[in-house]
C-alpha positions in Angstrom: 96.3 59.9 64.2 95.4 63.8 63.7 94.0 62.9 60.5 91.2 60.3 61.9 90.6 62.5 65.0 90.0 65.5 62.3 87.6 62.9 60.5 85.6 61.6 63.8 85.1 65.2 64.7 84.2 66.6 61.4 81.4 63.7 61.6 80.5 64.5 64.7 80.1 68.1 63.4 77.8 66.8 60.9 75.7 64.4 62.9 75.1 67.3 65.6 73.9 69.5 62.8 71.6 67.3 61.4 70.1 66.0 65.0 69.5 69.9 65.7 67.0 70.4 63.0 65.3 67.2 63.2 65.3 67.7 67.2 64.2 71.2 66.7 61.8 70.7 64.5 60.0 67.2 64.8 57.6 69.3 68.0 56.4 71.9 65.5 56.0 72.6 62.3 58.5 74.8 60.2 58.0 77.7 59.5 56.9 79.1 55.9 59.4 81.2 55.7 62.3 78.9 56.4 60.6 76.1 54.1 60.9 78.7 51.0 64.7 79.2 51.5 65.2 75.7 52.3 63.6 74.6 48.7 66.6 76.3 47.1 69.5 74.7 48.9 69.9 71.7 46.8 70.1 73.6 43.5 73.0 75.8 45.3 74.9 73.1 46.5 74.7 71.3 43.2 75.9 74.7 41.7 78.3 74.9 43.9 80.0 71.8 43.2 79.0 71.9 39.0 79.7 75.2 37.8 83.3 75.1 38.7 83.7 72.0 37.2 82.6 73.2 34.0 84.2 76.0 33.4 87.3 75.9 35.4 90.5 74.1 34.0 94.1 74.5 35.7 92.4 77.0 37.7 91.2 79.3 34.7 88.1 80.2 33.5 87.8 78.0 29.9 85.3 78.9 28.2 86.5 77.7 24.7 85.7 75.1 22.2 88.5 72.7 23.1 86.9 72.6 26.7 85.0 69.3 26.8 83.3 69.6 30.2 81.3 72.5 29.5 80.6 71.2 25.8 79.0 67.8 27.6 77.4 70.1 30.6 75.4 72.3 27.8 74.1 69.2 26.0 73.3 67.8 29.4 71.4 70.9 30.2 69.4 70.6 26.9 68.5 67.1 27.7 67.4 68.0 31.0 65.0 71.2 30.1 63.7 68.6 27.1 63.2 65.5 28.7 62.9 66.1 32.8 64.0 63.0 32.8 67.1 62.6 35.2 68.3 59.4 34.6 68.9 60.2 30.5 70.3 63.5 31.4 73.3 62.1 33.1 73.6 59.2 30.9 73.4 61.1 27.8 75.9 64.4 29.8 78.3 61.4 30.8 78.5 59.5 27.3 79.0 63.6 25.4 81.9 64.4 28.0 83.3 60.7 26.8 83.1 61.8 23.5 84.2 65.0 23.6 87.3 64.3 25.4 88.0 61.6 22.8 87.4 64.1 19.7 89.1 67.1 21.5 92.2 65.5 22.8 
């Protein structure tokens, strides 16, 4: 029971959050300031969630060969500043991490 009340309020948490801003701001316009910061919170949130993935095995920075994840994310990361093109970067990042882990262990 704790466990769905904790899951109904942590929605409700969200939903509130969200219905502020779009209350707040659907009378006026936003300001320029806040538009600038807002541009970068996807690319911290996505950071957020990557980089440890990467680089973090058994709660350890790895930074070694026999790493695959970083090894896949790197060639992803070359695909991405080549191509733009989103869809090939996470096909081509998904099918190097496959590979990888296959060579490497």
């Amino acid at each position: 029971m704790i466990t769905w009340l904790l899951i109904l309020g942590i929605g409700a948490a969200t939903y509130a959050t969200r219905l502020s801003f779009i209350t707040i701001f659907s009378k006026r316009e936003i300001p320029a300031p806040v538009l600038r910061v807002l541009r970068f919170v996807p690319v911290a949130v996505l950071s957020a969630i990557i980089w440890p993935q990467l680089f973090l095995v058994n709660n350890a920075f790895d930074l070694s060969t026999a790493n695959p994840r970083w090894l896949a994310g790197l060639i992803a990361a070359l695909i991405a500043w080549r191509t733009r093109n989103v869809l090939l970067t996470i096909g081509v990042g998904m099918a190097a991490l496959w590979i990888l882990q296959w060579v490497l262990h």
